[in-house]
C-alpha positions as a printed Julia matrix, in Angstrom:
472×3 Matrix{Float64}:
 69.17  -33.68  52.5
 70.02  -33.64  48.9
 67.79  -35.53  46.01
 71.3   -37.35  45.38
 71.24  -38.71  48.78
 67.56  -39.87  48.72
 68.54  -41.79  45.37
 71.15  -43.6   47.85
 68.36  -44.63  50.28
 68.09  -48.53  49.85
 65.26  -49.2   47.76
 62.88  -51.57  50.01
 60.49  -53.89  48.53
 57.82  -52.29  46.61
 55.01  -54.05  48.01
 56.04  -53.63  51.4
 56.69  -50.48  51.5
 53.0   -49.87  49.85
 50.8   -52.52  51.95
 52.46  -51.45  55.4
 51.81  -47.63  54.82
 48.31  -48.46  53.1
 47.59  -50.49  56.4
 49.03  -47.75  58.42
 46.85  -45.36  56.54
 43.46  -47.02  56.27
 44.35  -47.69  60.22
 44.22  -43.74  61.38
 41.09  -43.31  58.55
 38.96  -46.03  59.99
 39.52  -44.23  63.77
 38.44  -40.85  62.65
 34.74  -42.1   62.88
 34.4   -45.28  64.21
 34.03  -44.34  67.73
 30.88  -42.2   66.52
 28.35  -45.45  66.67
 29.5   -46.63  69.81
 28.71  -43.33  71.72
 25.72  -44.2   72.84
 26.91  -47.48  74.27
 30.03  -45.94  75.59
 27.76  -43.15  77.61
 25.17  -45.78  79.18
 28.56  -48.56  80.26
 30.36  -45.47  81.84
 27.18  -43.6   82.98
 28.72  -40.43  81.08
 26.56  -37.58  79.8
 26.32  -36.92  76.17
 28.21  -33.75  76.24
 31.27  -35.44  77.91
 31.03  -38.09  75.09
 31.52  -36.28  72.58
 35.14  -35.09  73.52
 35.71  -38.78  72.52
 35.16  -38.37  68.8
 36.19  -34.28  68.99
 40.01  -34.7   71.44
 40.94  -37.27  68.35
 39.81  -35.27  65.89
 41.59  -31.89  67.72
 45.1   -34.06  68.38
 45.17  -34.79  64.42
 44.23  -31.53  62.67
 46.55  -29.93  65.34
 49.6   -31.84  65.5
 49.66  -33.17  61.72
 51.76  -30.33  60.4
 54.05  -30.1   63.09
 54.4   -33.66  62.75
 55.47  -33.77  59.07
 58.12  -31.0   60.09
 59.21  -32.53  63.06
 60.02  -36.08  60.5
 61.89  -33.77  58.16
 63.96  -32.58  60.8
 64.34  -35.34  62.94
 63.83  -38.11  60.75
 60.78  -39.78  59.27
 61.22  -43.45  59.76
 62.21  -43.2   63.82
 58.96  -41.03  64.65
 56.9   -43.18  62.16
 57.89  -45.53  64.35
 57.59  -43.99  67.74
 53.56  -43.31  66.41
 52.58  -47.04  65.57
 53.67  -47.58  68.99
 51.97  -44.32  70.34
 48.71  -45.0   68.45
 48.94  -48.66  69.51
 49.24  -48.21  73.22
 46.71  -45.46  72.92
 44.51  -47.91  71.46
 45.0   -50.46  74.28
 44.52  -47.74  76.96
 41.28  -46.48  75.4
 39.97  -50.54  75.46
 40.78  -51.49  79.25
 39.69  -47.19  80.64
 36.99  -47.42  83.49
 36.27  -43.85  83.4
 34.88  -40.96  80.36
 37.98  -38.8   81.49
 40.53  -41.53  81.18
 39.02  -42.38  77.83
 39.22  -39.41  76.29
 42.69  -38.75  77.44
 43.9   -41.9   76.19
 41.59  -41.29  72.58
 43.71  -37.48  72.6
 46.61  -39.72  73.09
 45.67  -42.19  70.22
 44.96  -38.62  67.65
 48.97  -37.99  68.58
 49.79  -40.9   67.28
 47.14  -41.2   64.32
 48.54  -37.69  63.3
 51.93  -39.24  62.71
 50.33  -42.03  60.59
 48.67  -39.85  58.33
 51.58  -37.16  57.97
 54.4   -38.89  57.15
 52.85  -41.93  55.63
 52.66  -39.99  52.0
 56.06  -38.27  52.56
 57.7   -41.82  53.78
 56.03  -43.07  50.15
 57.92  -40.48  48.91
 61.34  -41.12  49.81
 61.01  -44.88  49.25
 59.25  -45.38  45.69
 60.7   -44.59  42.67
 59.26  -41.98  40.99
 57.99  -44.15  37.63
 56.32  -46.3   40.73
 54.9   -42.69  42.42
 51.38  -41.99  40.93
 50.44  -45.44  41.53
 51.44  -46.13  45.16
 49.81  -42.6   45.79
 46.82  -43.71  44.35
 47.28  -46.7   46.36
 47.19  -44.69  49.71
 44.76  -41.83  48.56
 42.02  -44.59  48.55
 42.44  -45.92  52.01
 41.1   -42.77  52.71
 37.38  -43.07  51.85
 37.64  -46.87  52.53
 39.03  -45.81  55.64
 36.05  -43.35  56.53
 33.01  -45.39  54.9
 34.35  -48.39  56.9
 34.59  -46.6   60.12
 30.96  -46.83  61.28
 30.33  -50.31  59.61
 33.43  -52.7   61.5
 32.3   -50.34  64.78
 29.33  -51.51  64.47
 30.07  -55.35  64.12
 32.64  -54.99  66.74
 30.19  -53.63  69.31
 27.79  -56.7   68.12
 30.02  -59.25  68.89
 32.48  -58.26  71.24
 31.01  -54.6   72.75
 32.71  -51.3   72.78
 36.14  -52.06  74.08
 36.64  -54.22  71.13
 36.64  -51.45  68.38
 40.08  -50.11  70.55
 41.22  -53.36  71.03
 40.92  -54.15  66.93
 43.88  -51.68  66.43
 46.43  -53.82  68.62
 47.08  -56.97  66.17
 47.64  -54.84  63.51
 49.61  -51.78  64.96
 51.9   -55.0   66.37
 52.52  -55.84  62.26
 52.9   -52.58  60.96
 55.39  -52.1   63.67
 57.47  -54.97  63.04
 57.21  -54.71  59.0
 58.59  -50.94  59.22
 61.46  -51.73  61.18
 62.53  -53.63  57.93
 62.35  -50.5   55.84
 65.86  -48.61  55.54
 66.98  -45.77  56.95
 65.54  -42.61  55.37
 68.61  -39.54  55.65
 67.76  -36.5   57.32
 69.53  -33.41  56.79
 72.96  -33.0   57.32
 72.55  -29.59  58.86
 70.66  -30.14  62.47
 68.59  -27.27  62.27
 67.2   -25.48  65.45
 63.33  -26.8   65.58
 60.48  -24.43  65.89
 58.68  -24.88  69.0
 56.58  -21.86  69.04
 55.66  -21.72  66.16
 53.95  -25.57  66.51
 52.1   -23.77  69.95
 51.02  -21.1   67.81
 49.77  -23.26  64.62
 48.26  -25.71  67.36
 46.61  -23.32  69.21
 45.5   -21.92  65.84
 44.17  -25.14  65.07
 42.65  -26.55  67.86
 40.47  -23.0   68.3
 39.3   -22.89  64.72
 37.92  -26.68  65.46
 36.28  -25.89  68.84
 34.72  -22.78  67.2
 33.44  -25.08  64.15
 32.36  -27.96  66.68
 30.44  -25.58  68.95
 28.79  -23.71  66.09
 26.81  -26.82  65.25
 25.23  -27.05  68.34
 25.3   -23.53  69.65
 24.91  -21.35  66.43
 27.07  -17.98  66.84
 26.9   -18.0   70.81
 29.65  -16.26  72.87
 31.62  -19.09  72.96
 32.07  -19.76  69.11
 33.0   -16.0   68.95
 35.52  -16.31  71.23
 37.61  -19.01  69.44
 37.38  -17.62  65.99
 38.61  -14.3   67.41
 41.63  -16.51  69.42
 41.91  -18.61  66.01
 42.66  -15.19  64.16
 44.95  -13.54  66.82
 47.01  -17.12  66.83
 47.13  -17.2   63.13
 48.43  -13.73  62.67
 51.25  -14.57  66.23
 51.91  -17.44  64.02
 52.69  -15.45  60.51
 54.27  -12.91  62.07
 57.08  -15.08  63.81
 57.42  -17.56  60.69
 58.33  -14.49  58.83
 61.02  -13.41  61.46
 62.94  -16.53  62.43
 65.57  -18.02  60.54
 64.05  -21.7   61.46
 60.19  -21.76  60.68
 58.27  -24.55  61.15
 56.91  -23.76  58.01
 58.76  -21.96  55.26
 56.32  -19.19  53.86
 58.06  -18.92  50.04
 56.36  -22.04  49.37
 53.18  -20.16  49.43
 54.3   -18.77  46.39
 53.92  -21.45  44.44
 50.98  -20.94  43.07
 50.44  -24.77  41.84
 51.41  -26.01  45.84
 49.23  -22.84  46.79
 46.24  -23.49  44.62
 45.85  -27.59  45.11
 46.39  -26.86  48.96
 42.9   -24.1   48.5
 41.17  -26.43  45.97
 41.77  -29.85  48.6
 39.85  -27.7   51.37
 37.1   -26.8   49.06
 36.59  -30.82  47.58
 36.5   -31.86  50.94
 34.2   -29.13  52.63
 31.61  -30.7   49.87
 32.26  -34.36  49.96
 31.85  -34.74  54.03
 29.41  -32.22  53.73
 27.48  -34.57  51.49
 28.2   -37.52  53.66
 26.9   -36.1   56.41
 23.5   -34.79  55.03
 22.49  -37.72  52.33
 21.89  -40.14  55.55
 18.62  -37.92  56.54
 17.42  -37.92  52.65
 17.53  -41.82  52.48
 15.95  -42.89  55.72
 13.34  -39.42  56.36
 13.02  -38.04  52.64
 13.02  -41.78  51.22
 12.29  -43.58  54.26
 15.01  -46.62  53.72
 16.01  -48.69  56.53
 19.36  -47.68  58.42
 21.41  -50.57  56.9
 19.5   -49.95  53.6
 21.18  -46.41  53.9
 24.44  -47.58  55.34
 24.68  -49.74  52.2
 23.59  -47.3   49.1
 26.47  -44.82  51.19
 29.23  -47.23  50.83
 28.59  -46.74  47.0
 30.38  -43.43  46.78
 33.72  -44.85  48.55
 33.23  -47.84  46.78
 33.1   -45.5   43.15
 35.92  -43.98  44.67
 38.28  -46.92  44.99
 36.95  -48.09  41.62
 38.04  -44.27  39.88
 41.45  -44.19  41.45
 43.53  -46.75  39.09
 41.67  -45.58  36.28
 42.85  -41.82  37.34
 46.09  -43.47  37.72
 46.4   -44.26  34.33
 44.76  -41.17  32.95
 47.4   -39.05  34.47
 50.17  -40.83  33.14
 49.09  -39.95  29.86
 47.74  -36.77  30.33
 49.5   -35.44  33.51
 48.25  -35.1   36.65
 47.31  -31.47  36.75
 45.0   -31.88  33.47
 43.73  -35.0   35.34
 42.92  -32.68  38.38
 41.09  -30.3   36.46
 38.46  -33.47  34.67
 38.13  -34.44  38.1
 36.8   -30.87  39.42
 35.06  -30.35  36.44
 33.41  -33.86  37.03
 32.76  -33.66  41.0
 30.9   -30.28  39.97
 28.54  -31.83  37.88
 28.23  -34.73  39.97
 26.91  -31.81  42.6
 24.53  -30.24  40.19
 23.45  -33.59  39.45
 22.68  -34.56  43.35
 20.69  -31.42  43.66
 18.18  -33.47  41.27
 17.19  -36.24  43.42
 14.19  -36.33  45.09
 11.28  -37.91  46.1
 10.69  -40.37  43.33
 14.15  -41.14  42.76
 14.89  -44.78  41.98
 17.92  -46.74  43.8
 19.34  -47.41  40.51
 19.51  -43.29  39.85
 20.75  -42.14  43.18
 23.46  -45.14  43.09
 24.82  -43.54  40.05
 24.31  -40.6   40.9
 26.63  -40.77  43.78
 28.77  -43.08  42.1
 29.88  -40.45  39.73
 29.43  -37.65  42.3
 32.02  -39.34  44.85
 34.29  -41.39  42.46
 34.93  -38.03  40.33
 37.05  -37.41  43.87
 39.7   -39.55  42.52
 40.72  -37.95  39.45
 41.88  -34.86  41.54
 42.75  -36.71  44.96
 45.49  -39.05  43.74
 47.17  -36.72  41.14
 47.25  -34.13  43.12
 48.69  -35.94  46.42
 51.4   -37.31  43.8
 52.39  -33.83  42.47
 52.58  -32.13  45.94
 55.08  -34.96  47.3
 56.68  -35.51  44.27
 57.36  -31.98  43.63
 58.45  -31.07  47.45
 62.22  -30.81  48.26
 63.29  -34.12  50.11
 63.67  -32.29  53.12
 60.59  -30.59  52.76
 58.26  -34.03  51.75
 57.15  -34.53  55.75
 56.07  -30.6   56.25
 54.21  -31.03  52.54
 52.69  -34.21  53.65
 51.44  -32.71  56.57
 50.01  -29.94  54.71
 48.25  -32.12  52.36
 46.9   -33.87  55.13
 45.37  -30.52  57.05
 43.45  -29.08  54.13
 41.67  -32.47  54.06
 41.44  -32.17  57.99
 39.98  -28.3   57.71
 37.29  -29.29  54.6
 36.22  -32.19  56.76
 35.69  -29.94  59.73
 34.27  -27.02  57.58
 32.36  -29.63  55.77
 30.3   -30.59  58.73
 29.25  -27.4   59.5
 28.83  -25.31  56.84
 26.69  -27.7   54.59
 25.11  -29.3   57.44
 23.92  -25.45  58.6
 23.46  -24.94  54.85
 20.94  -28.02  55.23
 19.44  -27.49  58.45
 18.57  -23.61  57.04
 17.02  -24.62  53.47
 14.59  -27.77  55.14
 12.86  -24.89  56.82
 12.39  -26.48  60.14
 13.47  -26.49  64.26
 13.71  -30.23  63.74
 15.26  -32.07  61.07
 14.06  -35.55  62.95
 10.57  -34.52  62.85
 10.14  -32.99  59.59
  8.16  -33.7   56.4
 10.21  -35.59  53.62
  9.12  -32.9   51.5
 11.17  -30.43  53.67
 14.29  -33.28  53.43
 14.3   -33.58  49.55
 13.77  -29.87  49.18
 16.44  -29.39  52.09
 19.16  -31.7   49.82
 18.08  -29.82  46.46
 19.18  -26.68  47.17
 21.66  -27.24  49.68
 23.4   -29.35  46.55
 22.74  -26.46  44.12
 24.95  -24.21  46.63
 27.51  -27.07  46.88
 27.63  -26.66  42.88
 28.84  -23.37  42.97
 31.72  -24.09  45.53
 32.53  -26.62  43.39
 33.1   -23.74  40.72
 35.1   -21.48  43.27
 37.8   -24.05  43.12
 37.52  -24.95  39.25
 38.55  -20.6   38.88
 41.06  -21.66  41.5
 42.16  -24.24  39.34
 42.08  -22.02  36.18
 44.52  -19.53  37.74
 47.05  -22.17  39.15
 47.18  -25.55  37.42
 45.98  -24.53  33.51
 49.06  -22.0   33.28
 51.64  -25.24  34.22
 50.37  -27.68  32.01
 50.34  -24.98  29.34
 54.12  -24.91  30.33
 54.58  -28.29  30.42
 53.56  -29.07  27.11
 55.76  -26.17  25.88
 58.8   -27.97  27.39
């Protein structure tokens, strides 16, 4: 598919387009994590262990980082609209399977089944934006999206936990129906998106390889945070390594790859791909530990903590018109760069809180921490779609979407173990406060300096093209 024949795709309207793939959006974000609360409540209705439990939260989370570039390829090839389509209805049914299962192993089936399905959302929901919006009308309907993405997540435990108040477990499954119903019936009003005229010959395993890949490198992640570097962890970063190199090595022979290697050589694609894993490693990182510094360093309540936490998505949402508008002037890499520059400060800045620290300081404090996101979030999900070939947008929109899904997943364990190492202790439930605050210091401090790894990043990839932009 040519960029003339996406300029003859029937241009839906606007708002449509935007609220249905927002809703779609927010939708998979909000199932990432809401199941997490209502664990415990799941385990004692369905007499289930805890380890078994688990697989709820971690077969979602391995269908989504696994399938989501395959996905976006499989759109580009196949066309994005019909399997957008075919995954409302996938995630939907999931959904409804998950409410009315009698068993753990039936549940987590049918939750694997619902992370099919949620991959689709999130991988061709940018690329569909894409295609659709104009590309005067681009930077703000990304913006639009990017920011159902920490609403999405910060909402996740909250409407699980007022579901399971008022209705009990089933109902946080049974909340996605309704709305999968709408989002169904609103996107069979948007046109028909071309595909390529020449039916290429789809790469099957190369999507086993890259899954495999995947799924390993999250199992070894997920198991390290429990077991530390046991057998078992060893085992599936040594299978992640031999998949990844079965995987290069056959992308770089056939004539069909799932995923085209040359676009690794653009060093802008390249370097916001590396920086996105990086931003993310820190920010769920953060999410993650800050939790144990309000309720056992500061001793708030748990909805006193829930609440100063929704400040950072909140900041978030707030920061992403203004970085809307800011990039329109400036361009969005320059934008990218303030917002790195910003989010690193914003770390050095966390590493300061402590004992003594007012409300009114830490709510700033993460304000500016987690809204700084923004400023390199939306520009830089508007560049890589933007800038991808039409018949490339789904496989870049996949992409986009896995180095989010691989810094959340390194996030959790490398700054959690970076936590659990500097509070000094066998317990972080039972420790001093002292050992919390001190624990969040330096663990921030070392977040700082990651933060820096991808401003060099940055310095090497995005600061040479807007020093060519503005020569043009």
């Amino acid at each position: 598919m040519t960029e003339k024949s996406i300029e003859k795709v029937a241009r839906p309207n606007y708002c449509l387009v935007v609220v249905v793939l927002a809703l779609t959006t927010l939708m998979a974000a909000i199932d990432t994590n809401i199941v997490n609360i209502a664990l415990p409540t799941v385990a004692r209705s369905l007499n289930a262990s805890f380890a078994s439990v688990q697989w709820i939260a971690l077969s979602y989370l391995l269908a989504v980082t696994s399938l989501i570039v395959g996905i976006g390829r499989i759109g580009d090839v196949f066309g994005k609209k019909s399997i957008f389509i075919f995954g409302i209805i996938v995630f939907t049914a999931a959904s409804l399977l998950c409410g009315i299962s009698t068993s753990i192993y039936t549940l987590i089936l049918f939750r694997a089944l619902q992370g099919v399905g949620g991959a689709v959302l999130m991988a061709l929901s940018f690329a569909i934006l894409g295609d659709l919006v104009s590309k005067e009308k681009i930077v703000q309907s990304m913006g639009i999206l990017t920011a159902m993405l920490p609403i999405g997540f910060a909402l996740g435990p909250s409407v699980g936990g007022a579901l399971i108040g008022v209705s009990g477990w089933r109902s946080i499954f049974f909340f996605n129906v309704p709305i999968g119903i709408i989002a169904l019936i609103l996107v069979l009003r948007f046109p028909k998106i071309p595909i390529s005229e020449k039916v290429e010959k789809f790469d099957v395993p190369g999507l086993i390889l890259l899954c495999a890949a995947l799924s390993c490198y999250v199992l070894s992640v997920t198991f390290a945070e429990d077991k530390g570097l046991s057998k078992i962890v060893i085992l599936c970063i040594a299978l992640t390594i031999i998949f990844i190199i079965a995987f290069l090595s056959l992308e770089h022979r056939i004539s069909y790859p799932l995923i085209r290697l040359s676009m690794f050589r653009d060093k802008v694609f390249s370097g916001s791909l590396a920086i996105s894993v990086i931003m993310y490693t820190v920010i769920t990182g953060a999410v993650l530990i800050l939790p144990f510094y309000l309720q056992r360093g500061k001793l708030f309540s748990t909805s006193t903590s829930g609440l100063l936490m929704t400040i950072g998505p909140i900041g978030c949402t707030i920061f992403t018109p203004v970085s809307t508008k800011a990039a329109k002037h400036l361009g969005n890499y320059a934008v990218m760069i303030i917002g790195i520059i910003i989010f690193a400060i914003g770390s050095f800045f966390m590493s300061t809180l402590s004992g003594d620290t007012s409300i009114l300081k830490f709510a700033a404090t993460i304000l500016v921490f987690n809204g700084s996101l923004a400023f390199f979030q939306t520009p830089n999900n508007a560049s890589i779609i933007s800038s991808a070939k039409p018949e490339q947008r789904g496989l870049a929109s996949g992409l986009l979407n896995l180095s989010r899904t691989i810094g959340q997943t390194t996030g959790a364990a490398l700054i959690g173990a970076l936590f659990y190492f500097f509070t000094k202790t066998k317990s972080i439930t039972t420790t001093s406060p002292a050992n919390i605050v001190s624990g969040i210091q330096h663990t921030f401090l070392i977040a700082g300096g990651i933060v820096i790894i991808a401003f060099v990043i940055s310095l090497f990839t995005l600061v040479p093209k807007i020093k060519e932009e503005r020569r043009a």
